[in-house]
N, C-alpha and C positions, 0 to 999 in steps of 0.2 A: 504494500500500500504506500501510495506517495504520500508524506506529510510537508506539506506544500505550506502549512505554515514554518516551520521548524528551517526550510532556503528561507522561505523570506527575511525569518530574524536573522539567518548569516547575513544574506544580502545587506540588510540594515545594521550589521556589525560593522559592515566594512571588505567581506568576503565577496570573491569574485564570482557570485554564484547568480544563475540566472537559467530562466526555460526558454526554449525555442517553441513554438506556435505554429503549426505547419495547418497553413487552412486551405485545404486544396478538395476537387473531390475526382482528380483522375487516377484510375484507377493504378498508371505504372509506377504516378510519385508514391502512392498508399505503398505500395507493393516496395518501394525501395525507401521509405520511411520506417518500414515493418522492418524490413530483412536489418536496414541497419541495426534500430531497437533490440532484434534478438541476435544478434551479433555482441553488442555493448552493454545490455543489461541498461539503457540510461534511461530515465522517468521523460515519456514522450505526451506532448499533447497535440493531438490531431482535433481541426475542428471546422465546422463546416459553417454558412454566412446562410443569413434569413436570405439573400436570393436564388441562393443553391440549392437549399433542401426548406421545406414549408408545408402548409398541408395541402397546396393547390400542385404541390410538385417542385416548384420552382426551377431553375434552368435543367437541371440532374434528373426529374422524374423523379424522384425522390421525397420522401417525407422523412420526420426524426426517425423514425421506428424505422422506417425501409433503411436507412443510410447507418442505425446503427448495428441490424441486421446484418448486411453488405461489409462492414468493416470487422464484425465479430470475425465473420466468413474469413476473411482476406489477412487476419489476427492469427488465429485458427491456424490457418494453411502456412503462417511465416515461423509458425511456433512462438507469437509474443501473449503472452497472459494479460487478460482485459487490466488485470488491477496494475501492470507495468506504465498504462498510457490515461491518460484524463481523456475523455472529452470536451470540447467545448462548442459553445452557438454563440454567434459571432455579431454584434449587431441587430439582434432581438429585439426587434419593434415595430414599427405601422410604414418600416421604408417601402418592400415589396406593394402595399396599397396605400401609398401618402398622395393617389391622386383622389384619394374620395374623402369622403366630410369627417372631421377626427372622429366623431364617435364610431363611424363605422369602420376605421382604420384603427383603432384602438379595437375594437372586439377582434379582429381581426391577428391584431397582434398578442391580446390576450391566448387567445386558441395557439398562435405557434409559440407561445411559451411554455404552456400546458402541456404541449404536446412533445415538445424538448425535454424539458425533464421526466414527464411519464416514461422518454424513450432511454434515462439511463442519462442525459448527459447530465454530467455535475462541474462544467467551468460556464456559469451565464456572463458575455456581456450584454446590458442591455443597454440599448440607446432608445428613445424615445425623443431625440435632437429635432428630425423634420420637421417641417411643415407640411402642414394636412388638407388635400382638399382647398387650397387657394388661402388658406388662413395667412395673416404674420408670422414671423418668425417667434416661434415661444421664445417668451423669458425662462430664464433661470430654472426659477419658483414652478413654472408651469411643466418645465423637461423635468425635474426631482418629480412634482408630483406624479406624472407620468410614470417615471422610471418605478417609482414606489407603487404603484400600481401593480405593473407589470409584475414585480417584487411578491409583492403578496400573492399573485395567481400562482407563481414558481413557488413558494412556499406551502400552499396550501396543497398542491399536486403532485409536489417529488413523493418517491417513496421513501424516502431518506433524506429530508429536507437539512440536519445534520450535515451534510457532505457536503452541500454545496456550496461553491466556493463563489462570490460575484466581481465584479469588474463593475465600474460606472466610467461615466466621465464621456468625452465625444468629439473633443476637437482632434481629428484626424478629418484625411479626405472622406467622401461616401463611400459607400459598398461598392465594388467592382472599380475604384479606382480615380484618379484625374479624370474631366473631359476636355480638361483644358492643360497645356503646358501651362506649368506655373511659372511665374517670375521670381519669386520669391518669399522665405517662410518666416512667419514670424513664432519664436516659439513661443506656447503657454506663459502668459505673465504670472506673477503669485497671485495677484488679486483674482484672476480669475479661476485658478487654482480654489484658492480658500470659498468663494462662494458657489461653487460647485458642490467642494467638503460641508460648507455650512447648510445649502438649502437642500440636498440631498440628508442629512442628516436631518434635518429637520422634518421631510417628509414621510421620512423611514418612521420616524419618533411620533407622528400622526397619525400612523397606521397601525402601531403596535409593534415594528420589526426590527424591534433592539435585537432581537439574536440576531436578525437578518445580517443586521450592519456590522454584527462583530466577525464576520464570516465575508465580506467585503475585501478580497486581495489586493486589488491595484485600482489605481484610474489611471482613465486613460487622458493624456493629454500630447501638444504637439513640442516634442523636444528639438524638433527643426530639421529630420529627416523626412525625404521624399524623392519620390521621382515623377519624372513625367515624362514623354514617348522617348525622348530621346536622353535626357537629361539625368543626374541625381545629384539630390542635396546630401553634401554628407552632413555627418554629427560633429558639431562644434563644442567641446565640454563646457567652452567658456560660458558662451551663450546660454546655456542652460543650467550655469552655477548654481544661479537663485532657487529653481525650480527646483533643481535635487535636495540644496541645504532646507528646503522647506516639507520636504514629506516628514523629513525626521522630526517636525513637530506634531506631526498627528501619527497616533497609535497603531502600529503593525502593519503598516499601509506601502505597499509600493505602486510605481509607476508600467503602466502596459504602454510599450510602443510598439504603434502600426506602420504598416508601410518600408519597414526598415529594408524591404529587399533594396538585393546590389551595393548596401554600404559594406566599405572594407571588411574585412574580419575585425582591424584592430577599431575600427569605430563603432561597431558592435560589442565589443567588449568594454568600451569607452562607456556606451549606456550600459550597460550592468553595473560597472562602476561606480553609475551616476543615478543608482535605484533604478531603474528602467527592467525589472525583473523579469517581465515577459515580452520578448521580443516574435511579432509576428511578421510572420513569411508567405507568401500564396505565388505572386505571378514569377518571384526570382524561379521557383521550382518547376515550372512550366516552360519557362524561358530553355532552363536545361533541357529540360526533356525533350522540345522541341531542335535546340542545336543538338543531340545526341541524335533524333530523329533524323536529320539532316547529313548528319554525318554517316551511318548508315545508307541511307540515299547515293550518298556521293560514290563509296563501296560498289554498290549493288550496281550503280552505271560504270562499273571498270569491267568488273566480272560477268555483266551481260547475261543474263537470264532470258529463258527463253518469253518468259510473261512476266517484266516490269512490273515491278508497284505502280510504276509513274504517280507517287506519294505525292512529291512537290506540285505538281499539277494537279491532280484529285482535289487538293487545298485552295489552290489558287481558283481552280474555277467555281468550287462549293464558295466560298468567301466573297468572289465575285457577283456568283448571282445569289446569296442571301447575306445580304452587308449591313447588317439589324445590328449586328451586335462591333461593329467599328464604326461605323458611319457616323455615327456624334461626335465621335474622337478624334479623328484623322482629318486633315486638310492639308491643300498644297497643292501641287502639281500634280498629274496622272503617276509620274512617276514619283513622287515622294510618298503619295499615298501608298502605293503597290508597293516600297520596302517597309512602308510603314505597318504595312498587315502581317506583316510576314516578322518585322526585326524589330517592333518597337519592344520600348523597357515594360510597356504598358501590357503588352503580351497579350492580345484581344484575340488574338489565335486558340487561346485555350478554350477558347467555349465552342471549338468549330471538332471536336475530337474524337467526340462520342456519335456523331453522323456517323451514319452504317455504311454509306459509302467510302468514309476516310477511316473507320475501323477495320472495312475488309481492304484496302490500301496499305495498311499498317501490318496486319495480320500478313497479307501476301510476301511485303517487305522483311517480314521478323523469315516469312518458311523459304523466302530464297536466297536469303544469306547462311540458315541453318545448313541447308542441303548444298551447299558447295563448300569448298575446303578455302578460308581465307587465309591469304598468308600475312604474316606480324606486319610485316612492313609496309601492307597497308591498310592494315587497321593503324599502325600508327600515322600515316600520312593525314586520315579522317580524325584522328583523335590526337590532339597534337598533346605531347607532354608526358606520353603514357612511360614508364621504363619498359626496356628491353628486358627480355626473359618473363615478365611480367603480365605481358599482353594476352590478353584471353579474346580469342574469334566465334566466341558465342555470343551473337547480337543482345540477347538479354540478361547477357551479363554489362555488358557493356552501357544500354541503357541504365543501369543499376546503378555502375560505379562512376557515371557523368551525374546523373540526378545528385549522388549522394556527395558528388564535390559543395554542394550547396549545404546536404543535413549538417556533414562534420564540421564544417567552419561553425553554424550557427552552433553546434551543441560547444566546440573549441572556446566559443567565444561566452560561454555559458558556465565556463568554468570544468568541463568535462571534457576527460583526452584520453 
């Protein structure tokens, strides 16, 4: 069993001690998130976002209970033991329906919280940040009472209410990401730190959910990491002095940052340093899996197969004629946008993966590299950096050990080696 408070209080010692956050839901990062885990024995949290899994399905088809099913399965078969990994729901609130009137985005979000914990998961973040339905921007006062809302239905519905562990807090980007390059980040001031702490406490304290709040791990705020399609901000410790000397005035408490993919190792370890105890990951592990994809590809056009994946194309033209899910994001020229689908940091390729057409593209690509004999020297040409004697020409292994260049830094930088 993880005792997740028992890191925190190192954390807040002064120990380099921190979790990596891996919120993805395809299926090969789970699978090389897992193999790592029972390779290392290390305390993993895998966790999934109110637009991925929900009760309407969300983009995966998926609901809590299907996805925590799905990952038991996928646990199971890598040989990692459920109580090795946390779950977590990511963004738990009325974003998936913030286009309809708050009360009906609120019941709404009620139900996918209910149904998160009834499904087992025990790390909530919730937010309750958007606007609903054409309203103002909530105050303060009105996102705590929300969140306190939401709060109470998680409590009244875990089966183990006990265990579970919450997150508040919300200045990060939205769910799925930037729409826009950003210019520039301001990170979390203290003041709005503290009125966060205060009127979220406060509404917790209205509803009755003192235990709730002593079970409270982290908030979330913006310590001035981000990316954007092409871009990333790294972490500045300076910038965010205030911010870290300030949790240590409130009791057991650390910081969740989001977004941290593609910063360095050592400015990942810079925010553990800096309270930042839960560091989240989703599109960097994507990003691999598809250059590991790619490389592959490159392979499989030396060796010449009598029937092509033609992977890279299968991509390009599904993307082309269904561009739902980049079209808000991407601008520029014909040609900025077309590497932009394919190489942004933004990684909006990830949702195009689980189409049965680029599954059986993928699938074809993994049986006709299997069935031919590759030789080292070109798997290292596609994989650049790999050592000699070391090079394995099994494609899924190779997918494994490019993904997990991403797990080990984060867990590295978490204080685990």
């Amino acid at each position: 069993m993880i005792d997740v408070k028992d890191l925190i209080a190192k954390n807040r010692a002064g120990q380099a001690v921190g979790l990596p956050c891996f919120c993805t839901a395809n299926e090969y990062v789970l699978r090389a998130v897992l193999s790592y885990a029972a390779k290392t024995g290390f305390p993993t949290v895998i966790e999934a976002t109110c637009n991925q899994v929900n009760q309407d399905g969300g983009y995966t088809g998926m609901t809590a209970a299907d996805f925590m099913s799905w990952l038991r399965g996928l646990a199971d078969r890598a040989g990692v033991p459920m109580d090795q990994l946390i779950l977590g729901g990511d963004h738990l609130g009325p974003n998936p329906w913030k286009s309809e009137p708050i009360e009906s985005a609120m019941g709404k979000a009620r139900e996918l919280v209910k149904q998160y914990v009834e499904a087992g998961f025990q790390k909530i973040h919730i937010d309750a940040s958007m606007a609903c339905g054409g309203e103002p921007n909530p105050t303060f006062e009105q996102v705590a009472e929300r969140a306190a809302d939401l709060c109470a239905v998680s409590e009244a519905h875990a089966p183990e209410p006990e265990k579970l562990i919450y997150i508040i807090g919300t200045e990060v980007p939205i769910p799925g990401g930037e729409t826009e390059e950003p210019d520039e980040l301001d990170v979390t001031s203290v003041d709005r730190f503290r009125a966060t702490i205060r009127t979220h406490r406060d509404a917790f304290a209205a509803r009755g959910l003192e235990a709730a709040w002593a079970r409270i791990a982290s908030i979330v705020t913006q310590p001035g990491v981000d990316f954007g399609h092409t871009s990333i901000f790294p972490f500045v410790p300076e910038k965010a002095q205030p911010l870290s000397d300030a949790i240590l005035t409130e009791n057991a408490l650390t910081f969740e940052a989001h977004s941290t993919d593609y910063q360095p190792t050592e400015a990942l370890a810079a925010l553990v340093k800096s309270h930042f105890f839960f560091l989240k990951v989703g599109p960097e592990l994507t990003f691999r899996f598809r250059e590991a994809v790619w490389a592959l590809a490159d392979i499989e056009a030396q060796i010449k197969p009598a029937r092509p994946s033609r992977i890279r194309e299968v991509i390009e033209d599904l993307m082309t004629q269904s561009p739902g899910y980049w079209k808000d994001y991407y601008g520029g020229s014909d040609e900025q946008i077309a590497q932009l689908r394919t190489y942004s940091y933004s990684d909006r390729i990830r949702y195009y993966w689980t189409n049965a057409k680029v599954t059986a593209a993928l699938d074809a690509l993994l049986k006709n590299l299997s069935e031919a004999p590759l030789p080292e020297t070109l798997v290292s040409q596609a994989f650049m950096g790999l050592e000699f004697g070391e090079i394995s020409t099994d494609p899924s292994v190779l997918l494994e050990k490019h993904i997990n260049r991403c797990v080990s830094r984060y867990f590295h930088a978490g204080g685990f080696s």
